[in-house]
N, C-alpha and C positions, 0 to 999 in steps of 0.2 A: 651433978651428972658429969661423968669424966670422958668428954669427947677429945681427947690428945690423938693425932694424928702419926703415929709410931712410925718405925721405918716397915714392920710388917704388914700395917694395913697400906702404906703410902707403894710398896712392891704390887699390892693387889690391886690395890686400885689403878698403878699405872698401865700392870698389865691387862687386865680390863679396858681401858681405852683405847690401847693399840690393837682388842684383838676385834673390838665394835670396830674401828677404822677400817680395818680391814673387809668390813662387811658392807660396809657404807663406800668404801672408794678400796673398790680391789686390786690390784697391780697389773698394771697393759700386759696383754697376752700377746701385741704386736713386736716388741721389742725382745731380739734375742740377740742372746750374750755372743761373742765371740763374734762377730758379722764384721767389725771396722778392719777399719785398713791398717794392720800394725806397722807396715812401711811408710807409710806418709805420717803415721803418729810419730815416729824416729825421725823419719825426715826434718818437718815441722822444730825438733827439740835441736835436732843438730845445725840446724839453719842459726836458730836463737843463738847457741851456743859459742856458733863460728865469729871467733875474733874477740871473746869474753875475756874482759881485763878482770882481776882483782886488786882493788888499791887498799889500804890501810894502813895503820899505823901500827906502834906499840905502845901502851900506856898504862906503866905502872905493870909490867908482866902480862899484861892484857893484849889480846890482838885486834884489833877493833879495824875490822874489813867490811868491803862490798864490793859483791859481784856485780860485777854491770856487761851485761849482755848487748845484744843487736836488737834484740824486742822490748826494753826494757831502759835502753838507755836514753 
């Protein structure tokens, strides 16, 4: 009996269980798109950013860096 798992049954089968999932655990109807605050998300990123060193070297043609932030370092 040749039960081989092919990539066309492995396609149906996957989609098959995400569309069950979907029925079993359906997606919050409370959360809508576009509601945050895009100002404080900038904010937030430019905070981190403020005073961001990059060190590295060179080796062998190669640049071998890292950024080191305010949140991060």
């Amino acid at each position: 009996m040749n039960n081989k798992l092919t990539t066309p049954k492995a396609i149906l089968i996957g989609s098959f269980m995400i569309a069950v999932s979907f029925l079993f655990f359906p997606p919050p109807t409370k959360v809508k798109a576009g509601t945050c605050d895009e100002g404080e998300i900038i904010n937030r990123i430019l905070y981190c950013l403020d005073g961001a060193k990059i060190r590295g070297d060179v080796d062998d043609g190669d640049l071998n860096a890292k950024l080191s932030t305010y949140c991060n370092s």
